[in-house]
N, CA and C atoms as a LAMMPS dump frame, in Angstrom:
ITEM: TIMESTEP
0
ITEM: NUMBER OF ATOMS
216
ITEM: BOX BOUNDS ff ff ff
-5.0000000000000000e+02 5.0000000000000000e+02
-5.0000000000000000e+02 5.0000000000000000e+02
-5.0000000000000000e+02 5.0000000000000000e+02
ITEM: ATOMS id mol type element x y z
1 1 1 N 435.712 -423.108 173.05
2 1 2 C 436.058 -423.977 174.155
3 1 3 C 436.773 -423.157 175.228
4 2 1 N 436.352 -422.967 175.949
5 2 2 C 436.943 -422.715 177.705
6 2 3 C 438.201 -423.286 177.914
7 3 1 N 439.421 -422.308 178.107
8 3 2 C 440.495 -422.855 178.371
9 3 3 C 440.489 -423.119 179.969
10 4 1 N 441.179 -424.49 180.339
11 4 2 C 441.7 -425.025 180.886
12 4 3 C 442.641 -424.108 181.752
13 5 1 N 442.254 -423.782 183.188
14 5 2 C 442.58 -423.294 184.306
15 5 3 C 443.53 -424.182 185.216
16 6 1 N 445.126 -423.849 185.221
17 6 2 C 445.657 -423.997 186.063
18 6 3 C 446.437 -423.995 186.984
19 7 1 N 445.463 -424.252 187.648
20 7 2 C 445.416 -424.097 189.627
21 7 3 C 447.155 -424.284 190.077
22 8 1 N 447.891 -425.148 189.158
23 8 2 C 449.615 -425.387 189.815
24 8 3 C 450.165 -424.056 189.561
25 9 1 N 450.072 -422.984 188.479
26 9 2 C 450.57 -421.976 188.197
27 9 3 C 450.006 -421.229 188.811
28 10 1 N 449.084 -421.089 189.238
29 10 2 C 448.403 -419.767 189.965
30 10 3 C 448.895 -419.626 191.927
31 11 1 N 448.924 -421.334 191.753
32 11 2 C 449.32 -421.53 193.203
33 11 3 C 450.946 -421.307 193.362
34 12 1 N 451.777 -421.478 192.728
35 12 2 C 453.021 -421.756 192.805
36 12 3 C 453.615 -420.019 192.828
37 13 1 N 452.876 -419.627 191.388
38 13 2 C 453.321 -418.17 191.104
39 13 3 C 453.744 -417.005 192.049
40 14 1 N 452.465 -417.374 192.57
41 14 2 C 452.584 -416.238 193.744
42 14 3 C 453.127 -416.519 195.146
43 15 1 N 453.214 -417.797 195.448
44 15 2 C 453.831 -418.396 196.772
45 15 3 C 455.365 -418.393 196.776
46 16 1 N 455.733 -418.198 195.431
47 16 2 C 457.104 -417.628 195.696
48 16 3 C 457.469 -416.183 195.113
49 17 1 N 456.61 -415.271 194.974
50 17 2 C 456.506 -413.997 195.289
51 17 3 C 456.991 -413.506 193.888
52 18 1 N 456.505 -414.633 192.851
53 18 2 C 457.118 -413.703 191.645
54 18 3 C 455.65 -412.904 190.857
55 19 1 N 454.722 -413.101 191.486
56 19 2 C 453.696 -411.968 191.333
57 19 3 C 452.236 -412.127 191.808
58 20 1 N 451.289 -410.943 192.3
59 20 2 C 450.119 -410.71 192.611
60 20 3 C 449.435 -411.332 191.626
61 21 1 N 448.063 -412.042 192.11
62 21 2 C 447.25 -412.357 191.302
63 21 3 C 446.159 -411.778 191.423
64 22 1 N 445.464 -411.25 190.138
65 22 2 C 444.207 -410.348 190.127
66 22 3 C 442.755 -411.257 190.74
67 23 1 N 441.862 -409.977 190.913
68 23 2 C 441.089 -410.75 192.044
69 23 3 C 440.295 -412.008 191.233
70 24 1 N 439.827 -411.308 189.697
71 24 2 C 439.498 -412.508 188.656
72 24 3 C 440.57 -414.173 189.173
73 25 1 N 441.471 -413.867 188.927
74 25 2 C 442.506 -415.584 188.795
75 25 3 C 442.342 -416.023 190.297
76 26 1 N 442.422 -414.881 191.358
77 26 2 C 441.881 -415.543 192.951
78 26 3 C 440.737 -416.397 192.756
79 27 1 N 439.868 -415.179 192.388
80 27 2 C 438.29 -416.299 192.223
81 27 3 C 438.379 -417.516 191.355
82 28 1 N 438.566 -418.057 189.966
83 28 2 C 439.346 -419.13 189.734
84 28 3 C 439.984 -419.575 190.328
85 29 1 N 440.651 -419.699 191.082
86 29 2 C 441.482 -420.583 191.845
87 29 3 C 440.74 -420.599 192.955
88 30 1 N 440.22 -420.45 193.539
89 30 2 C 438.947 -420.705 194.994
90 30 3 C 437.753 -421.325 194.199
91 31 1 N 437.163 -421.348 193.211
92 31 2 C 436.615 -422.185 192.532
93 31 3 C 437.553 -423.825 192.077
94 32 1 N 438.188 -423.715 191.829
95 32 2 C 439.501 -424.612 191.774
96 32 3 C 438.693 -425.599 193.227
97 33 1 N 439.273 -424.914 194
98 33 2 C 439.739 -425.338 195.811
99 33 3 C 438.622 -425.472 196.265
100 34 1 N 437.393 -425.039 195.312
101 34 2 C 436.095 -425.524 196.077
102 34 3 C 436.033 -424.395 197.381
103 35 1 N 436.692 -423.19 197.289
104 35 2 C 436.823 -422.2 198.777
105 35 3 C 435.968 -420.789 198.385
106 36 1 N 435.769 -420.336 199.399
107 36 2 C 435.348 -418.577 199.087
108 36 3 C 436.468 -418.062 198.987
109 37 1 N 436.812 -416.605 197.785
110 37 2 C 437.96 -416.151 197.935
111 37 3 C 438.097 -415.906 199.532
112 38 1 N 437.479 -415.346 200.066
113 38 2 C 437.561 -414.414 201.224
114 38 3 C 438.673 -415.62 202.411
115 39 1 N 437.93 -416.795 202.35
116 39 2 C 438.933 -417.754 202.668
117 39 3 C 440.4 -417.751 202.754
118 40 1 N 440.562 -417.883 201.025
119 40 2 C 441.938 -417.926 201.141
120 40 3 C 442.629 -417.045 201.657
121 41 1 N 441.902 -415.867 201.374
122 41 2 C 442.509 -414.497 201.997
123 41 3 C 442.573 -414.626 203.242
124 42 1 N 441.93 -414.35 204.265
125 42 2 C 441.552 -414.801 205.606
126 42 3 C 443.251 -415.733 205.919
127 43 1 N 442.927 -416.965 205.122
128 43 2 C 444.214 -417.892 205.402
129 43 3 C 445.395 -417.182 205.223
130 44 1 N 445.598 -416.201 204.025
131 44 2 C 446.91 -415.736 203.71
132 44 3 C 446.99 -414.777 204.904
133 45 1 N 445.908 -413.743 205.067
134 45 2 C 446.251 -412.739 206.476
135 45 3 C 446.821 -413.3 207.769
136 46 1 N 446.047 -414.643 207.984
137 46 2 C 446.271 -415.263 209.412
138 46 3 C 447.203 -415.898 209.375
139 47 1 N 448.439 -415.953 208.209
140 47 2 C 449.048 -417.092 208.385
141 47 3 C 448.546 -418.37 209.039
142 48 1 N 447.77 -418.961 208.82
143 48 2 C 447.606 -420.515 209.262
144 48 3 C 447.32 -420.328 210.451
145 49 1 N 447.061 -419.434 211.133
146 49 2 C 447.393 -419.455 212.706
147 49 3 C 446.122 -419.273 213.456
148 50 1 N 445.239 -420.018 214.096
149 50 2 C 443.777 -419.776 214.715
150 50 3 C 443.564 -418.93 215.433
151 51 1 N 444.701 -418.104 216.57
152 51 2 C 444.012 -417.267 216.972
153 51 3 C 443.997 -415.877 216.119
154 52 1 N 444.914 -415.795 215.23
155 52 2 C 444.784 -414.982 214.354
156 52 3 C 444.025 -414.642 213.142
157 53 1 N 443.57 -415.696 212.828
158 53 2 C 442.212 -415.657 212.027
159 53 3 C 440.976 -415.431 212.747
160 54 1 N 440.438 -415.805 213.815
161 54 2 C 439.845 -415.46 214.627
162 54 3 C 440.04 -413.603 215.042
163 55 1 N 440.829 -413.448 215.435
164 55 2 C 441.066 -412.069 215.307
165 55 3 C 440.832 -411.229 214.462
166 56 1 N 441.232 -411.544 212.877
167 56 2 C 441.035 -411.149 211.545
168 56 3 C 439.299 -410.931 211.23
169 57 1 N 438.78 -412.057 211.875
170 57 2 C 437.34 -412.053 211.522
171 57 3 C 436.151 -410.982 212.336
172 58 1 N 437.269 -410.92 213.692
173 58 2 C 436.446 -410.203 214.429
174 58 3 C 436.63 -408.625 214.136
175 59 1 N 437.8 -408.581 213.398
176 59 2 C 437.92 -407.048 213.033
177 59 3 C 436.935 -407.019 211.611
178 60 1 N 437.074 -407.824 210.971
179 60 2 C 436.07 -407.748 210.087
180 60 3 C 434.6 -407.546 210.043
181 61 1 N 434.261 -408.403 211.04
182 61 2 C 432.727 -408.534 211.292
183 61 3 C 432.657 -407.136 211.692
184 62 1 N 433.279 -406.24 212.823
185 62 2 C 433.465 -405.054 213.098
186 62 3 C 433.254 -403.902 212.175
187 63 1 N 434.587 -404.021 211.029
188 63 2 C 434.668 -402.966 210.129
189 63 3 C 433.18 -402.998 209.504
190 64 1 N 432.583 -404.149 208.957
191 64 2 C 431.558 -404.245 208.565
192 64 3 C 430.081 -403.756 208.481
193 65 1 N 429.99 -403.879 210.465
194 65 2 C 429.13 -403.554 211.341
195 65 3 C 429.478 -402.082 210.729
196 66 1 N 430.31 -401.214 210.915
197 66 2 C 430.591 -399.86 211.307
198 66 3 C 429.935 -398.947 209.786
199 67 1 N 430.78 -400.084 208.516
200 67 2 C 430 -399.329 207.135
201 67 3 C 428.758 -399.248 207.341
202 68 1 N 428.327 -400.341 208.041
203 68 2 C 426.496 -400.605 207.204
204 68 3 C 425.905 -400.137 208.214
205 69 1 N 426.255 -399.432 209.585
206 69 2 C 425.752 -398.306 210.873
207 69 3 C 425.957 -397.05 209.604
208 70 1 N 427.325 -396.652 208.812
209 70 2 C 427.361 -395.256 208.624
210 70 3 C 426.214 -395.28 207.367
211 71 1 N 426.095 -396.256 206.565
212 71 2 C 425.382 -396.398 205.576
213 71 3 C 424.175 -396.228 205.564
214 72 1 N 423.063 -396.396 207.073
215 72 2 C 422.203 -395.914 207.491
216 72 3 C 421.066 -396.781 207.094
């Protein structure tokens, strides 16, 4: 039987900084939330803040562009 994942400890844990969660328990918990990790991340970088996620994305889409130009 599949243990029972939970989302209050994973969320709580780390929002008060008593530790990193590996990228495995991220992905569980964005499965949880019904989200893409990349999401939450995105959210945690931008703090909540639209033009800053917006920003975040455009450096991303960028960095992106630049691997898969050197990647050939």
């Amino acid at each position: 039987m599949r243990r029972k994942f939970r989302a209050e400890k994973h969320v709580s844990t780390p929002a008060r900084d008593l530790e990193s969660p590996t990228i495995h328990k991220l992905t569980e918990l964005c499965e949880v939330m019904e989200v893409h990790p990349l999401t939450l991340l995105a959210l945690a970088y931008a703090e909540n803040d639209p033009a800053k996620t917006d920003q975040l994305l455009a450096q991303v889409r960028k960095e992106l562009g630049a691997i898969a130009d050197a990647a050939g």
